[in-house]
Backbone as XML, in Angstrom:
<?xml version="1.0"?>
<chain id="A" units="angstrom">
  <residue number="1" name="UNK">
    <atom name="N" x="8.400" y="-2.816" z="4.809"/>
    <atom name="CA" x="7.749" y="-2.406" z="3.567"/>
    <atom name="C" x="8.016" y="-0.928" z="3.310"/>
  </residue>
  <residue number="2" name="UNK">
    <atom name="N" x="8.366" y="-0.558" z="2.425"/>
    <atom name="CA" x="8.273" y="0.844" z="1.765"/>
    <atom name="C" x="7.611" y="1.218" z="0.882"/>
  </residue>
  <residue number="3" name="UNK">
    <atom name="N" x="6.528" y="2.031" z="0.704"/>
    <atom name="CA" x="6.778" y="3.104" z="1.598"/>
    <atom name="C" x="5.986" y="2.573" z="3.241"/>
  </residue>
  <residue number="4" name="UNK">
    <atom name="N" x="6.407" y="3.290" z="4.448"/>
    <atom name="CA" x="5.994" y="2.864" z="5.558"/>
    <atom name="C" x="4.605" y="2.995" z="5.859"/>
  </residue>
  <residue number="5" name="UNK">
    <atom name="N" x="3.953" y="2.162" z="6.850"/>
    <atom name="CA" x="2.876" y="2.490" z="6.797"/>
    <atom name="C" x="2.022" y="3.837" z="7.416"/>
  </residue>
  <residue number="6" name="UNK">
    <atom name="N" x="0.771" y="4.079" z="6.704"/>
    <atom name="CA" x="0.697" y="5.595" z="6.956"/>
    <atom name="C" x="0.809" y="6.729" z="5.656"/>
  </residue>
  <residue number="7" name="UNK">
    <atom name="N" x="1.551" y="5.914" z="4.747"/>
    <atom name="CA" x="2.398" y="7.211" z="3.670"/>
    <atom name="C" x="1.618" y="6.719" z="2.849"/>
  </residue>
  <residue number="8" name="UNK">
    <atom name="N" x="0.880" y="5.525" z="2.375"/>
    <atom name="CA" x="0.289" y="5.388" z="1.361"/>
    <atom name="C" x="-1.402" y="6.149" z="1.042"/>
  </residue>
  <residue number="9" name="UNK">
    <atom name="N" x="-1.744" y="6.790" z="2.353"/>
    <atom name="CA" x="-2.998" y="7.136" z="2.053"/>
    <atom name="C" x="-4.469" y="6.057" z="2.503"/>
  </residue>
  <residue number="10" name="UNK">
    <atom name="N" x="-5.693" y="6.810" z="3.238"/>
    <atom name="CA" x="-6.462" y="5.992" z="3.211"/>
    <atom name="C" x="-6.795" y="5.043" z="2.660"/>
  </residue>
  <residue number="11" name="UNK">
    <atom name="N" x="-7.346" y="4.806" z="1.359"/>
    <atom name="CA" x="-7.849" y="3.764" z="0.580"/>
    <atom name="C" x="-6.787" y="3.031" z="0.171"/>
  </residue>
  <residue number="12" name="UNK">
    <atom name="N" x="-5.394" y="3.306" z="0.524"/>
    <atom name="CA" x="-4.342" y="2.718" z="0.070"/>
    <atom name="C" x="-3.489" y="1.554" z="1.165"/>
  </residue>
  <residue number="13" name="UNK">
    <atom name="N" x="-2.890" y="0.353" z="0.863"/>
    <atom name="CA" x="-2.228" y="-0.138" z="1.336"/>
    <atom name="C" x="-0.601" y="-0.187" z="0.616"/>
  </residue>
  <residue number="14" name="UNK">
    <atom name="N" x="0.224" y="-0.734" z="1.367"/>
    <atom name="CA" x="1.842" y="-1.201" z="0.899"/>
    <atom name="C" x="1.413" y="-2.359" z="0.243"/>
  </residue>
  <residue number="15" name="UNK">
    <atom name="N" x="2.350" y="-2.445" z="-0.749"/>
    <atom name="CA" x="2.482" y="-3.756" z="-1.257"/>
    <atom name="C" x="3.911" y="-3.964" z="-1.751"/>
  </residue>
  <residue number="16" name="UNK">
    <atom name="N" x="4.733" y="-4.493" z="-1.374"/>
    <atom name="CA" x="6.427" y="-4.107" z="-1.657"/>
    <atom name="C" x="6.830" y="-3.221" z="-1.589"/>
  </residue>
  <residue number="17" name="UNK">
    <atom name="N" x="6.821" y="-2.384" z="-2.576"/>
    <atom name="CA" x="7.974" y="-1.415" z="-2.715"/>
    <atom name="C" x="6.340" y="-0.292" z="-3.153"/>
  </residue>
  <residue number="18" name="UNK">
    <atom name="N" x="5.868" y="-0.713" z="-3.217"/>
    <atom name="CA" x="3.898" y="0.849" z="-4.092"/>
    <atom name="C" x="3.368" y="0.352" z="-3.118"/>
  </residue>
  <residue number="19" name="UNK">
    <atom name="N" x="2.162" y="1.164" z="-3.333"/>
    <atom name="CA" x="0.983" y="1.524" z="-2.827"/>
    <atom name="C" x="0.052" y="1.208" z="-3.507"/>
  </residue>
  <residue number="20" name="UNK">
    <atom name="N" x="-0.760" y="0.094" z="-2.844"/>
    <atom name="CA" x="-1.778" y="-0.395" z="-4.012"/>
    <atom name="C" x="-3.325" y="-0.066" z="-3.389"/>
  </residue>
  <residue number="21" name="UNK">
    <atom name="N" x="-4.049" y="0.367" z="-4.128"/>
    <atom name="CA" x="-5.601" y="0.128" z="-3.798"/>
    <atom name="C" x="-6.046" y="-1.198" z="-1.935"/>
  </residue>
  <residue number="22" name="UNK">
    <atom name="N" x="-6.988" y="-0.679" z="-1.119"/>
    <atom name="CA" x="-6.641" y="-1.471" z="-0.485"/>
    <atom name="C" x="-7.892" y="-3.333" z="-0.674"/>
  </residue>
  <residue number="23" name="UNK">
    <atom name="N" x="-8.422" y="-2.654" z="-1.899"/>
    <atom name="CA" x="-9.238" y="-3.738" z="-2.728"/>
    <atom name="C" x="-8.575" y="-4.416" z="-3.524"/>
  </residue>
  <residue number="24" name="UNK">
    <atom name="N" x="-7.208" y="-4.197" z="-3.949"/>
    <atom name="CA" x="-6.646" y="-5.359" z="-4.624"/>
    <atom name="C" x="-5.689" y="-5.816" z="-3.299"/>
  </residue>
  <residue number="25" name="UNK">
    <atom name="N" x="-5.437" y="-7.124" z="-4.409"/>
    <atom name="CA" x="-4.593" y="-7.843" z="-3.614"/>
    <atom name="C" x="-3.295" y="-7.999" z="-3.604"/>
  </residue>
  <residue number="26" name="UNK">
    <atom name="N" x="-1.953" y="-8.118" z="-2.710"/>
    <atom name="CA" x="-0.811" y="-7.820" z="-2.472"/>
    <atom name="C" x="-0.317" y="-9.195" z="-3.463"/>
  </residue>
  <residue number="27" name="UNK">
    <atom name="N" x="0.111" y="-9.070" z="-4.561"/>
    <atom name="CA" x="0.527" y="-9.959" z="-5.139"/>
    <atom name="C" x="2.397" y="-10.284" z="-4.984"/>
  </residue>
</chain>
């Protein structure tokens, strides 16, 4: 996944290729 994990920020997860909220969902 890019970006790797770590780079997206606390409240943040990967989701493909962004960084999404880690309350939504990885569509």
């Amino acid at each position: 996944c890019t970006p790797p994990d770590g780079a997206c920020g606390f409240h943040y997860h990967c989701c493909s290729k962004f960084c999404i909220t880690v309350s939504s969902t990885c569509n």
